[in-house]
MARVEX-760240 format. One record per atom (N, C-alpha, C, O): residue number from 1; residue in three letters; atom name; y, z, x. Coordinates in steps of 0.02 Angstrom, whole numbers, plus 50000, padded with zeros to 5 digits. Atoms other than C-alpha are relative to their C-alpha. Layout:
N
    n  res  atom     c2     c3     c1
  NUM  ALA    CA      Y      Z      X
...
# end
This chain:
182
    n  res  atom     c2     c3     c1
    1  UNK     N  49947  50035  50034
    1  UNK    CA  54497  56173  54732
    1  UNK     C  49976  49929  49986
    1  UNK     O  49949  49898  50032
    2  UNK     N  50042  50067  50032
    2  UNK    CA  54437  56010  54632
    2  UNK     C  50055  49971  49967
    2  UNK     O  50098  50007  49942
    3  UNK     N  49983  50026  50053
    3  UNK    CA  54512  55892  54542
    3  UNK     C  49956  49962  49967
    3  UNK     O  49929  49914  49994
    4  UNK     N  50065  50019  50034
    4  UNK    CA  54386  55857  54392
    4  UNK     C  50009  49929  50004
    4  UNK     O  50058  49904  50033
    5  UNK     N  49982  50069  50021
    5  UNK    CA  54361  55679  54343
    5  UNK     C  49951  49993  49925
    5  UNK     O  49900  49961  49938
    6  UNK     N  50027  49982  50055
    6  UNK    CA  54287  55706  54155
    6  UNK     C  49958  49916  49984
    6  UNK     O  49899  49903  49969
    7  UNK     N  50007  50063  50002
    7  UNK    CA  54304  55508  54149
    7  UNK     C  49953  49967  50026
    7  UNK     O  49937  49913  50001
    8  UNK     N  50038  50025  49948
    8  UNK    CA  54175  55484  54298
    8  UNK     C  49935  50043  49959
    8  UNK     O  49884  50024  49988
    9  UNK     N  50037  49967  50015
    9  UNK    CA  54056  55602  54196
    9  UNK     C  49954  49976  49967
    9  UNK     O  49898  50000  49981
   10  UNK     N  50059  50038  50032
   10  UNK    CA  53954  55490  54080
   10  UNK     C  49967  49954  50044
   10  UNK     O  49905  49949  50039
   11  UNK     N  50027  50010  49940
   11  UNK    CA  53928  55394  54233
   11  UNK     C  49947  50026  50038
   11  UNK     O  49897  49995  50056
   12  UNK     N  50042  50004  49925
   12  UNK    CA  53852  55484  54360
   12  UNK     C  49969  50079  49977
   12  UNK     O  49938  50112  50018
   13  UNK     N  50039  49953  50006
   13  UNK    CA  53795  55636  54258
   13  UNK     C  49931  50002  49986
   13  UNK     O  49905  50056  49972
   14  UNK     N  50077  50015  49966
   14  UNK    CA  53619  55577  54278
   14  UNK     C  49955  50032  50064
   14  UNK     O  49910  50070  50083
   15  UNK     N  49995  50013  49918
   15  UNK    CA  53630  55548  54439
   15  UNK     C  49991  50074  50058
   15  UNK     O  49948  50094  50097
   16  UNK     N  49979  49924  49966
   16  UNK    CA  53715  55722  54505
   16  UNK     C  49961  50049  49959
   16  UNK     O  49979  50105  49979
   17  UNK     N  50025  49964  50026
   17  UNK    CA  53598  55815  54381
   17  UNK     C  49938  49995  50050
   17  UNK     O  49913  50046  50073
   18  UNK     N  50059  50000  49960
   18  UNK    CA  53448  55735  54489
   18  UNK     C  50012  50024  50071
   18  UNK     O  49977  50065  50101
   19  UNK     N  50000  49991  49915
   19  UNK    CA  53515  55736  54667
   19  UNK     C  50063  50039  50018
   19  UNK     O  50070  50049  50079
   20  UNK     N  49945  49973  49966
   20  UNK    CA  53673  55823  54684
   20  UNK     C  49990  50083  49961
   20  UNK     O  49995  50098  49902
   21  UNK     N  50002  49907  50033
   21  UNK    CA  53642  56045  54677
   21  UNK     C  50044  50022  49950
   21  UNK     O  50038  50052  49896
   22  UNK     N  49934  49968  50024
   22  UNK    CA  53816  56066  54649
   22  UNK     C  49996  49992  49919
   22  UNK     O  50014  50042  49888
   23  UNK     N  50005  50018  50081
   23  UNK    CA  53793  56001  54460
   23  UNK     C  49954  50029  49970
   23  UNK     O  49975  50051  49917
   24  UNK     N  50041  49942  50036
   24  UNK    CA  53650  56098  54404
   24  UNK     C  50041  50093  50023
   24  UNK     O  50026  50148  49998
   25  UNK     N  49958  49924  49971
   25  UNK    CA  53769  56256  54493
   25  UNK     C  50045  50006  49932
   25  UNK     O  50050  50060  49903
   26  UNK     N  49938  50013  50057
   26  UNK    CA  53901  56201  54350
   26  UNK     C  50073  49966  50031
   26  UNK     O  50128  49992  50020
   27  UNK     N  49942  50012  49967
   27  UNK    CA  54024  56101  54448
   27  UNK     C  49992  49927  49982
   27  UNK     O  49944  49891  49997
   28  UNK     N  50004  50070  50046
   28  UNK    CA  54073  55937  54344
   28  UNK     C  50038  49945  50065
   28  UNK     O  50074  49961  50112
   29  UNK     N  49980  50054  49963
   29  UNK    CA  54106  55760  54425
   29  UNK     C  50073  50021  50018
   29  UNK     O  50108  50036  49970
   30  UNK     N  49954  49993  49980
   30  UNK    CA  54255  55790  54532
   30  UNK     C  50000  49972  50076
   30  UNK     O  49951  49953  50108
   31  UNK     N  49975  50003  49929
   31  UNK    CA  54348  55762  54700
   31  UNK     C  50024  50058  50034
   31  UNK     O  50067  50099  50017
   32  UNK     N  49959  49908  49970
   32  UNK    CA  54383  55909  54806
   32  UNK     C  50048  49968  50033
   32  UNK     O  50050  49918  50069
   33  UNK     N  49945  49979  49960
   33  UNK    CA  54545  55959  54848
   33  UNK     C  49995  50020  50053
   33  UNK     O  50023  49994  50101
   34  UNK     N  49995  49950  49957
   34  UNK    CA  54498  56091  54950
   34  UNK     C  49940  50035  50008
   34  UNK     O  49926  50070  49959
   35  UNK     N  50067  49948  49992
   35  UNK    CA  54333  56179  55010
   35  UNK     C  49975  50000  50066
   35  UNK     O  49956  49950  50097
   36  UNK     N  50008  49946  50047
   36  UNK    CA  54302  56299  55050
   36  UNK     C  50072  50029  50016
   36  UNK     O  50100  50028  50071
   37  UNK     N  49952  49954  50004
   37  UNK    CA  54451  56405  54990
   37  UNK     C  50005  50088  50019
   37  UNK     O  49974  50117  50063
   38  UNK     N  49984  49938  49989
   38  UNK    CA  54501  56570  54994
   38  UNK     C  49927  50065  49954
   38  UNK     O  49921  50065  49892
   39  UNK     N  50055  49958  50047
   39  UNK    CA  54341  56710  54935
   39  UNK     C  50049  50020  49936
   39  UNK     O  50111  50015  49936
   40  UNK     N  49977  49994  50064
   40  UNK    CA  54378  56756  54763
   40  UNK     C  50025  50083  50022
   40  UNK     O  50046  50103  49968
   41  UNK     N  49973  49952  49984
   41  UNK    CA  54437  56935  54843
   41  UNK     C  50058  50004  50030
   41  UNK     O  50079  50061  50042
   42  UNK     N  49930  50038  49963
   42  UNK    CA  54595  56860  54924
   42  UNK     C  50046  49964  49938
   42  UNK     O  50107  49957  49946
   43  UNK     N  49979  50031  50035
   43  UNK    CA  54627  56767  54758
   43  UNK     C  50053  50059  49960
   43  UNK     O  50031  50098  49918
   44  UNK     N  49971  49956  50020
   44  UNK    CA  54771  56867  54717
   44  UNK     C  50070  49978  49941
   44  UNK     O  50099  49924  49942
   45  UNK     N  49926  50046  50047
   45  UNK    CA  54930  56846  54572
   45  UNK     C  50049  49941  50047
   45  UNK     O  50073  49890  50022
   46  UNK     N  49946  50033  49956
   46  UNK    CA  55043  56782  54748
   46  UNK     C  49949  49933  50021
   46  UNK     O  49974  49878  50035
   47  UNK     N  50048  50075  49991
   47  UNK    CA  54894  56648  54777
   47  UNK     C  50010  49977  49927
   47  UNK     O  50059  49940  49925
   48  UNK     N  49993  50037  50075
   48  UNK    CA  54893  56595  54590
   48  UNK     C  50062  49980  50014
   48  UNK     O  50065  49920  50029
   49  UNK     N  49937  50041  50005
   49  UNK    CA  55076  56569  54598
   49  UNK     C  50029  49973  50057
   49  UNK     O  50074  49937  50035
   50  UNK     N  50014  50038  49987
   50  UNK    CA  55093  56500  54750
   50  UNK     C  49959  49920  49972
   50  UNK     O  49987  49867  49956
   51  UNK     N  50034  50076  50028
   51  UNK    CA  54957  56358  54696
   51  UNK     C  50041  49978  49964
   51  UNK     O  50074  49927  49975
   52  UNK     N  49939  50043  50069
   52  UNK    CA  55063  56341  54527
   52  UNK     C  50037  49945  50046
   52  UNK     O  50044  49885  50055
   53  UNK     N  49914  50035  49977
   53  UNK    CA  55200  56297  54614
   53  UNK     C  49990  49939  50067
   53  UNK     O  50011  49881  50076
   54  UNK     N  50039  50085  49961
   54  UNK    CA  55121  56182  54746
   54  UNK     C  49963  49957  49972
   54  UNK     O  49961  49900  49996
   55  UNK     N  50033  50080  50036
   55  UNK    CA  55009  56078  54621
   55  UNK     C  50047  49984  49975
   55  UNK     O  50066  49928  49992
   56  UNK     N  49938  50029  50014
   56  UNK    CA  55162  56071  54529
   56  UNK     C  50053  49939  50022
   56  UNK     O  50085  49896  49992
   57  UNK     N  49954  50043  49963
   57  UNK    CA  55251  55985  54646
   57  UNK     C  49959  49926  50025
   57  UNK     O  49975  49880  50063
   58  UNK     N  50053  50081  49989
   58  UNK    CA  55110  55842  54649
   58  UNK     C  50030  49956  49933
   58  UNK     O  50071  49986  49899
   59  UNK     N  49984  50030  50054
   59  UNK    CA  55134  55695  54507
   59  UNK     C  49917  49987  49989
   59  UNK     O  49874  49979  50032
   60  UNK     N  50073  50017  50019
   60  UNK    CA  54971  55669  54391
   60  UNK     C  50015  49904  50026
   60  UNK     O  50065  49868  50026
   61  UNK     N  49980  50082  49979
   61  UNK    CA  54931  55482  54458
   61  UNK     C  49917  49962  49972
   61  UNK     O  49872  50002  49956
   62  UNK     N  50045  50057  50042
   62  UNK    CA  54797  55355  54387
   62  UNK     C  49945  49995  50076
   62  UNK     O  49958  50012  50134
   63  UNK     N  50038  50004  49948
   63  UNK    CA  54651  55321  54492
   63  UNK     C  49916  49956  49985
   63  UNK     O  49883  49973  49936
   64  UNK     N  50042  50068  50032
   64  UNK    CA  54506  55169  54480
   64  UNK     C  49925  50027  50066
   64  UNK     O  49930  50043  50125
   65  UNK     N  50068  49973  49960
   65  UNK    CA  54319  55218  54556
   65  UNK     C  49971  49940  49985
   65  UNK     O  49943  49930  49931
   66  UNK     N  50032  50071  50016
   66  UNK    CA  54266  55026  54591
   66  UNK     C  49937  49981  50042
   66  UNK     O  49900  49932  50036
   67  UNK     N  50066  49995  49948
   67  UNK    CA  54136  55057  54724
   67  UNK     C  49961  50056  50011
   67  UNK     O  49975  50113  49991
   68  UNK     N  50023  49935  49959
   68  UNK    CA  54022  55159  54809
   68  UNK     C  50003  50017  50063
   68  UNK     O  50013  49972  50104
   69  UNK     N  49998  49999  49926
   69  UNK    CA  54022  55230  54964
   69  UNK     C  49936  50051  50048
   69  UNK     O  49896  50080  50012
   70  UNK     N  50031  49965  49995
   70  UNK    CA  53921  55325  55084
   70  UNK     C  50003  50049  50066
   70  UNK     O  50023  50018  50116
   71  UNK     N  50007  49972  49944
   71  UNK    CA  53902  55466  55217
   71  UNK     C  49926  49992  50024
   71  UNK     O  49879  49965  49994
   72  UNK     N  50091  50002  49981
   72  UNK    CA  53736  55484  55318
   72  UNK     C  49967  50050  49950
   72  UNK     O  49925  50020  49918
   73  UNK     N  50022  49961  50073
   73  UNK    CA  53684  55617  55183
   73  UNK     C  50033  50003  49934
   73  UNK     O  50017  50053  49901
   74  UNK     N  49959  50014  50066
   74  UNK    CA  53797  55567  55025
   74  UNK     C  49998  49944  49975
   74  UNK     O  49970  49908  50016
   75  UNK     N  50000  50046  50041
   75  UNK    CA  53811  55433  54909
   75  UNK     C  50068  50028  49962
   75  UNK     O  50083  50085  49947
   76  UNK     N  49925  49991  50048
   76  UNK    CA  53986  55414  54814
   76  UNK     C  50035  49951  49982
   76  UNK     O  50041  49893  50003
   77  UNK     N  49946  50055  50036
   77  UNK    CA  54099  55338  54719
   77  UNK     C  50087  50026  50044
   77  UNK     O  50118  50079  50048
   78  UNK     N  49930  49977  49970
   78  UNK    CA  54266  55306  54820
   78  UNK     C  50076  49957  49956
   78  UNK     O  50096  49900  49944
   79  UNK     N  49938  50028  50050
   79  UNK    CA  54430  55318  54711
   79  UNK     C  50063  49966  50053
   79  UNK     O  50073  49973  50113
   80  UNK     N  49948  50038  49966
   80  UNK    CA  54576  55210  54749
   80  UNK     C  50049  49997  49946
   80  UNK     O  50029  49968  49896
   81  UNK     N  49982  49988  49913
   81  UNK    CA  54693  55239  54782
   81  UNK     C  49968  50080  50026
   81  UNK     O  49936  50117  49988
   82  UNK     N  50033  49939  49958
   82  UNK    CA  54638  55388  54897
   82  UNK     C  50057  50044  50014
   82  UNK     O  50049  50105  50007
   83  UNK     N  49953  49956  49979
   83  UNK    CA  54818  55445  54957
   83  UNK     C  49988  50051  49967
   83  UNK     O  49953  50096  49989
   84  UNK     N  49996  49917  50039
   84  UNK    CA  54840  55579  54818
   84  UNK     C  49975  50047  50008
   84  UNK     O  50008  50099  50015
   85  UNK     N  50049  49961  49980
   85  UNK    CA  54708  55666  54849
   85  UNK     C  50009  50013  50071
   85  UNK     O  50027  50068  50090
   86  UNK     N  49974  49941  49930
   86  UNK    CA  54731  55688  55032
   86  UNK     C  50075  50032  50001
   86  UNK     O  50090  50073  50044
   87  UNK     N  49929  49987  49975
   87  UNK    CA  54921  55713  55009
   87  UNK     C  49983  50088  49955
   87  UNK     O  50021  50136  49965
   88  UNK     N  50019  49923  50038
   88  UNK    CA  54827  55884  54883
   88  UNK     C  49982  50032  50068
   88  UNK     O  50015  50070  50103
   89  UNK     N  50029  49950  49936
   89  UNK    CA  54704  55935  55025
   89  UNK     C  50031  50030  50064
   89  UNK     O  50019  50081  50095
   90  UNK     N  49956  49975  49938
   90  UNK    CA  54844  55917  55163
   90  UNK     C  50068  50057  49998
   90  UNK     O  50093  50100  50035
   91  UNK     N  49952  49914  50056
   91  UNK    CA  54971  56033  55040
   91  UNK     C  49962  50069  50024
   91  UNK     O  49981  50110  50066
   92  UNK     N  50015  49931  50026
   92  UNK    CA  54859  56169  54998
   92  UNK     C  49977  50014  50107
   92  UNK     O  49998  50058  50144
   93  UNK     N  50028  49974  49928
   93  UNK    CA  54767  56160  55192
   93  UNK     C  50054  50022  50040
   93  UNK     O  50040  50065  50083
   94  UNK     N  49949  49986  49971
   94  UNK    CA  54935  56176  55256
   94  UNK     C  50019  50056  50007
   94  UNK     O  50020  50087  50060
   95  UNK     N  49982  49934  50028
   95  UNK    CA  54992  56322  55169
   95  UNK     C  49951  50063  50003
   95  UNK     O  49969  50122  50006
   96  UNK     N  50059  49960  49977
   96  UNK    CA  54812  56399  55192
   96  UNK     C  49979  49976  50057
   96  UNK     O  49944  49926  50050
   97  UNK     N  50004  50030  49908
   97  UNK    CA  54795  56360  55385
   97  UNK     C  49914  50022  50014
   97  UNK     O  49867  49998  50045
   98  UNK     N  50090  49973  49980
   98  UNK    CA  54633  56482  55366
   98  UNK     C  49942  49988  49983
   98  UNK     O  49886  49999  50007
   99  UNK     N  50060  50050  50046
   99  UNK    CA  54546  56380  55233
   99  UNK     C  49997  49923  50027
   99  UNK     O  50015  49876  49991
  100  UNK     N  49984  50072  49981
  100  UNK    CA  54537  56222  55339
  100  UNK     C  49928  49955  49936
  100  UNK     O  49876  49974  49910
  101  UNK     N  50069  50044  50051
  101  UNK    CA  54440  56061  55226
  101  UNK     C  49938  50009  50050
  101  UNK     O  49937  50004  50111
  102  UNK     N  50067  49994  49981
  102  UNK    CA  54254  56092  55246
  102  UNK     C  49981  50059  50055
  102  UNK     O  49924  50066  50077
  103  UNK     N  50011  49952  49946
  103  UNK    CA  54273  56235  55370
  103  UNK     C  50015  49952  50060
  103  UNK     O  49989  49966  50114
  104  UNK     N  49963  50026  49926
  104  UNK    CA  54367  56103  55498
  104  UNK     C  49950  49963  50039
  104  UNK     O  49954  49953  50100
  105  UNK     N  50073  50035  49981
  105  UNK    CA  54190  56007  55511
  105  UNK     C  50003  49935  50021
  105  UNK     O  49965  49905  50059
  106  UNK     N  49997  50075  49989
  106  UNK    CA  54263  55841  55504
  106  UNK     C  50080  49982  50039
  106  UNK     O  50125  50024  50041
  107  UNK     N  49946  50002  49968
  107  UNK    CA  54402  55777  55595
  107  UNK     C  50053  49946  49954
  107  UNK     O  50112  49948  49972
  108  UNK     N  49979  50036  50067
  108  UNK    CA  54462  55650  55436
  108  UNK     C  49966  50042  49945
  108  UNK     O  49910  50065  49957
  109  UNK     N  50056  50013  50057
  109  UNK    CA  54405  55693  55261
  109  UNK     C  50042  49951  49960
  109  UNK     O  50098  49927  49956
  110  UNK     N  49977  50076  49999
  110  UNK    CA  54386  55566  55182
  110  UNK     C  49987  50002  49889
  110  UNK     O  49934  50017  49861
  111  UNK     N  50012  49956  50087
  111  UNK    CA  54407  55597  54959
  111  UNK     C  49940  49939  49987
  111  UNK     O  49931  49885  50015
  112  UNK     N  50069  50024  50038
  112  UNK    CA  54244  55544  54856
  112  UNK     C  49999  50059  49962
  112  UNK     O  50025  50113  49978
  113  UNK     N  50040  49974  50028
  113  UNK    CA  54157  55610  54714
  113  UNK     C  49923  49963  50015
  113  UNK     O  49905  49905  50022
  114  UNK     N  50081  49974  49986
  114  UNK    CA  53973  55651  54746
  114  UNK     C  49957  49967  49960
  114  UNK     O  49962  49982  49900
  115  UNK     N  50034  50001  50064
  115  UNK    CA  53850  55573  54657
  115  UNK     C  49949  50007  50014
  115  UNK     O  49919  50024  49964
  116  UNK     N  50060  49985  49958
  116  UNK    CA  53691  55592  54776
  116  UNK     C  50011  50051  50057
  116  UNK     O  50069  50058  50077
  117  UNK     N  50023  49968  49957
  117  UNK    CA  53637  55707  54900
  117  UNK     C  49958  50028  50059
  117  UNK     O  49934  50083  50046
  118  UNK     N  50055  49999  49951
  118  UNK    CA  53533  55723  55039
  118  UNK     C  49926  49969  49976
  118  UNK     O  49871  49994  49985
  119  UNK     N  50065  50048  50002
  119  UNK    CA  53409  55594  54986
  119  UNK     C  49995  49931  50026
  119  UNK     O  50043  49895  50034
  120  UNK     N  50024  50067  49946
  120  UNK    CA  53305  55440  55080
  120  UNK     C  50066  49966  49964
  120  UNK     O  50098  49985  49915
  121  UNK     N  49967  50042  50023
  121  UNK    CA  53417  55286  55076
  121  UNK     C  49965  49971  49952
  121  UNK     O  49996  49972  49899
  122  UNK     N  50031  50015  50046
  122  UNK    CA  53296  55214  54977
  122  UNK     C  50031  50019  49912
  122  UNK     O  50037  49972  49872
  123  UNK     N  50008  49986  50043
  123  UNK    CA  53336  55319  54826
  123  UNK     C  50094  49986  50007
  123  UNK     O  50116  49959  49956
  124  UNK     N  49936  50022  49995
  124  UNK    CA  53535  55293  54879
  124  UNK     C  50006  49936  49992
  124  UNK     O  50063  49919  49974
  125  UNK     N  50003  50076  50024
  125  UNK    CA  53499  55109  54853
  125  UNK     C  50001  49986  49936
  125  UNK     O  50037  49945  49908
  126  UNK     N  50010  50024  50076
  126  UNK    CA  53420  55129  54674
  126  UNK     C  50053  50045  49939
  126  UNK     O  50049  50046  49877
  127  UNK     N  49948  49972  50042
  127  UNK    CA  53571  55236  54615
  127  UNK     C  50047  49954  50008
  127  UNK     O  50067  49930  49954
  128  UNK     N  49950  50042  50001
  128  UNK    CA  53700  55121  54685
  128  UNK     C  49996  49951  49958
  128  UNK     O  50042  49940  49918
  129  UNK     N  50009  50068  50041
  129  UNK    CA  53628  54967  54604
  129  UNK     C  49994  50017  49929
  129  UNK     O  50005  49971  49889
  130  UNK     N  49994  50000  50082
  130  UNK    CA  53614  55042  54428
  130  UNK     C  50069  50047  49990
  130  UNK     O  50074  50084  49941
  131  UNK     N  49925  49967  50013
  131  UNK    CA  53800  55116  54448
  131  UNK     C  50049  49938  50028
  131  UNK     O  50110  49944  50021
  132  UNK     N  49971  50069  50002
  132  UNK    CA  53853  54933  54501
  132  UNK     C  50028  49983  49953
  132  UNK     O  50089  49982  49955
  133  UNK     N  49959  50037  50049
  133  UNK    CA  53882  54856  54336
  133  UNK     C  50006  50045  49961
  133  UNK     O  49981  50031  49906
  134  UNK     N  49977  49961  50034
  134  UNK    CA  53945  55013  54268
  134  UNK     C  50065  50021  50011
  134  UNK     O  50101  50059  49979
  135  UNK     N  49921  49942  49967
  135  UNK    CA  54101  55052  54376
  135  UNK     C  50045  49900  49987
  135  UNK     O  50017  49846  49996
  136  UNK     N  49968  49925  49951
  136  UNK    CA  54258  55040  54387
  136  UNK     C  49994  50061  49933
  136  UNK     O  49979  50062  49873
  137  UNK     N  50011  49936  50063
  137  UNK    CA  54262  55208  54308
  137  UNK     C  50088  50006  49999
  137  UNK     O  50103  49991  50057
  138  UNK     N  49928  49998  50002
  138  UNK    CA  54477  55228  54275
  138  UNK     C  50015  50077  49963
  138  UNK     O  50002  50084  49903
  139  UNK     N  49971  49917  49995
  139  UNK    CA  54544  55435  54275
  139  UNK     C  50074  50004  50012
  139  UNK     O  50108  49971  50052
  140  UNK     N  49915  50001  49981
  140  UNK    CA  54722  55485  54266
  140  UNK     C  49974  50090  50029
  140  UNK     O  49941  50127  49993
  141  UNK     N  49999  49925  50003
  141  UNK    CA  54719  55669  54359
  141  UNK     C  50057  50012  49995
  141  UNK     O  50104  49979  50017
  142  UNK     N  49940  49973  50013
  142  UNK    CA  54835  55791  54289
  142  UNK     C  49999  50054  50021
  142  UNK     O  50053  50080  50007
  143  UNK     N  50003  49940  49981
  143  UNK    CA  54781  55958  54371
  143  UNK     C  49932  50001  50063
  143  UNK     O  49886  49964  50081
  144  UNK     N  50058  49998  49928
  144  UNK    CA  54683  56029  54523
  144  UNK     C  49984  50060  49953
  144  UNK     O  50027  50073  49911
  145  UNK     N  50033  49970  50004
  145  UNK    CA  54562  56166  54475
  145  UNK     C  49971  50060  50052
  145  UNK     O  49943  50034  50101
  146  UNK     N  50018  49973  49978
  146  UNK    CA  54514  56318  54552
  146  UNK     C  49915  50031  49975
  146  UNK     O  49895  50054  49921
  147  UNK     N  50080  49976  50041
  147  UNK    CA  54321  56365  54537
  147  UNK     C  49968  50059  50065
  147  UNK     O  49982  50065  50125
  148  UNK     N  50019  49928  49973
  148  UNK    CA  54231  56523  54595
  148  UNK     C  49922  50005  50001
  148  UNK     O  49896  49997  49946
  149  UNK     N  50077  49984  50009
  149  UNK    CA  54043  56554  54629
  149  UNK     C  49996  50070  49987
  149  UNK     O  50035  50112  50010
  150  UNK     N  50029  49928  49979
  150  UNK    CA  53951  56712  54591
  150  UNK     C  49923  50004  50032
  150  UNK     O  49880  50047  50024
  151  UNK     N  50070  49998  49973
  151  UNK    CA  53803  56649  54695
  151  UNK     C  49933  49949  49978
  151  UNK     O  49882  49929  50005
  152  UNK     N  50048  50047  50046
  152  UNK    CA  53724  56545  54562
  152  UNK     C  50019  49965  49960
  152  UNK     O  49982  49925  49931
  153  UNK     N  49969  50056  50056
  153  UNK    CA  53844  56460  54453
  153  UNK     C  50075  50008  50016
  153  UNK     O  50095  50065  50030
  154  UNK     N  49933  50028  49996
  154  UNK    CA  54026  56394  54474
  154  UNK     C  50025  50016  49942
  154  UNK     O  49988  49999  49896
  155  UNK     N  49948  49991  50031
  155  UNK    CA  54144  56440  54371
  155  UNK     C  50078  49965  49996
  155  UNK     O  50104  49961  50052
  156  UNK     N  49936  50011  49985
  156  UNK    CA  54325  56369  54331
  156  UNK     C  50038  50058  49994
  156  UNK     O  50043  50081  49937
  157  UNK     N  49959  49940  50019
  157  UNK    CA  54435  56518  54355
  157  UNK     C  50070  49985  50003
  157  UNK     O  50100  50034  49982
  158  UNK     N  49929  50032  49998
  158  UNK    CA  54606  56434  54372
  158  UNK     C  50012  49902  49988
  158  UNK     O  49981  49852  50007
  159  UNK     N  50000  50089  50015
  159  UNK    CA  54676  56259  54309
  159  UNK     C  50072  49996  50030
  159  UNK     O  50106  50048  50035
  160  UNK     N  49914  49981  49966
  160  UNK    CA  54853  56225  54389
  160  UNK     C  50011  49910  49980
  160  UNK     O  49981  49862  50004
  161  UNK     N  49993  50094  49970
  161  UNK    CA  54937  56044  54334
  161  UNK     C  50032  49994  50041
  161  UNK     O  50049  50036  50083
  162  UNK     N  49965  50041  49944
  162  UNK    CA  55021  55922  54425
  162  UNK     C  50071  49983  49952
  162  UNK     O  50075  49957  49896
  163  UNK     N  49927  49999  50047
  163  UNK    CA  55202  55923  54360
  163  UNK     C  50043  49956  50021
  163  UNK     O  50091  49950  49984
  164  UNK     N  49989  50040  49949
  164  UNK    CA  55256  55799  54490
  164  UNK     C  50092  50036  50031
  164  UNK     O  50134  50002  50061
  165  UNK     N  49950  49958  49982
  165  UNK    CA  55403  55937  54524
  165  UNK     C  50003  50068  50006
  165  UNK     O  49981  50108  49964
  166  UNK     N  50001  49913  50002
  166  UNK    CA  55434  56107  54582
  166  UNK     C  50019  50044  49931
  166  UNK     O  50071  50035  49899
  167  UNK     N  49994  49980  50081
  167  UNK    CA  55407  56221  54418
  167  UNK     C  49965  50069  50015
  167  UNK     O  49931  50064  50066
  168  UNK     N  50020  49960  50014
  168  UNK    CA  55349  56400  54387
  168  UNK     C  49962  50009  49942
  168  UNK     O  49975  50062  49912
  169  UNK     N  50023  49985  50045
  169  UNK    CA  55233  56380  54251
  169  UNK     C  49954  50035  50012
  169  UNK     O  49961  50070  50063
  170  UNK     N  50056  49939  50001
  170  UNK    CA  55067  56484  54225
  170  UNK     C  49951  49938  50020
  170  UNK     O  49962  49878  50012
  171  UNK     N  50064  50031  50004
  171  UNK    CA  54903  56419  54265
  171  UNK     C  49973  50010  49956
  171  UNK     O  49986  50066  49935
  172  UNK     N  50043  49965  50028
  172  UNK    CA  54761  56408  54133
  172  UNK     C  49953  50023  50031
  172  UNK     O  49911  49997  50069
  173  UNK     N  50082  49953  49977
  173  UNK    CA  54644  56548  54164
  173  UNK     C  49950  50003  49934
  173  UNK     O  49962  50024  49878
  174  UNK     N  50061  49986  50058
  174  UNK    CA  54469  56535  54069
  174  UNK     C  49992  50045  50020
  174  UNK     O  49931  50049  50009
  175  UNK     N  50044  49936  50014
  175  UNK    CA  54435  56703  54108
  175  UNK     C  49942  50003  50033
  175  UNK     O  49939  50006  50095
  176  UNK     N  50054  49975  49980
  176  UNK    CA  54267  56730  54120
  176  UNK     C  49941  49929  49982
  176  UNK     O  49881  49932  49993
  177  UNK     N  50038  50059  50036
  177  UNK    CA  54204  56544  54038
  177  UNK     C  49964  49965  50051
  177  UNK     O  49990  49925  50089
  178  UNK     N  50042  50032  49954
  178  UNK    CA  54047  56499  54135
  178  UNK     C  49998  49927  49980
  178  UNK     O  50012  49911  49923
  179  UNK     N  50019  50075  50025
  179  UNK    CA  54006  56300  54143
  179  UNK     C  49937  49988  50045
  179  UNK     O  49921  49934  50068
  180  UNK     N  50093  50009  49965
  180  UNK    CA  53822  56333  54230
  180  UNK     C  49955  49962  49941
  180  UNK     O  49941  49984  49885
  181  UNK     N  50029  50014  50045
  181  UNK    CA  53729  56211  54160
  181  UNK     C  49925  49987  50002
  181  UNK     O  49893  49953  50043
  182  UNK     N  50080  49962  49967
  182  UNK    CA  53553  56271  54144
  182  UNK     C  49946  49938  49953
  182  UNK     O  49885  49941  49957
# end
């Protein structure tokens, strides 16, 4: 579960093309909601509508990426405000008790998009400083995203907005529309 950031994409799609997997997989600048979710064999019509109806009940909200930040293996850009995003991950984790964030690895998570990956600080130094006088990057999210691997490329298979009220609408489903970008 992601929420993209399309806005953060001329940015740091460099960047996450060199050092971050997930982006050569097909998985565009975003913040996770939620990972890992439910296997795509569990993903059933009563999970789709569920989600509906819980992103629904989020409001799309504005969001400013004015720094970077870092884990001992990550490099990122941290949006602010941050609430929203945990008030998504602590929704859906709630309601899925069995999909805890990250497999229950961390005892906070803490929202970022990715823009490095397991490389020396060194090379986390010379990304930060040429993504300095480029940020802030400014995103309104209006939907969380559901995406699906088949092993080698990500997929979006569900889009669900944020309606900022309980609603029964549909999700968009692309179907079968790969975004592996090779």
């Amino acid at each position: 579960m992601l929420a993209t950031v399309a806005e953060a994409e001329p940015l740091v799609e460099h960047w996450r093309g060199r050092f971050d997997a997930s982006a050569a997989a097909g998985v565009p600048a975003h913040v996770t909601a939620l990972f890992p979710f439910l296997d795509i064999d569990l993903i059933s019509a009563a999970v789709i509508g569920d989600l509906t109806s819980l992103i629904a009940g989020h409001s799309p909200f504005a969001v400013r990426f004015e720094e970077c930040g870092r884990f001992p293996d990550v490099l990122y850009l941290a949006p602010t405000p941050d609430q929203p995003f945990r008030a998504l991950t602590e929704s859906i984790a709630e309601r899925w008790p069995e999909a805890p964030p990250y497999g229950g690895q961390f005892a906070e998570v803490i929202p970022h998009l990715t823009v490095a990956h397991g490389q020396p600080s060194r090379v986390f130094d010379e990304v930060e400083a040429a993504l300095a006088n480029r940020l802030p990057v400014t995103a309104t999210i209006v939907s969380v995203s559901l995406f699906v691997s088949d092993g080698q490329c990500w997929r979006r298979h569900a889009e669900f907005p944020m309606l900022g009220a309980s609603s029964s609408t549909s999700p968009r489903q692309p179907g079968r529309e790969s975004i592996h970008n090779s």
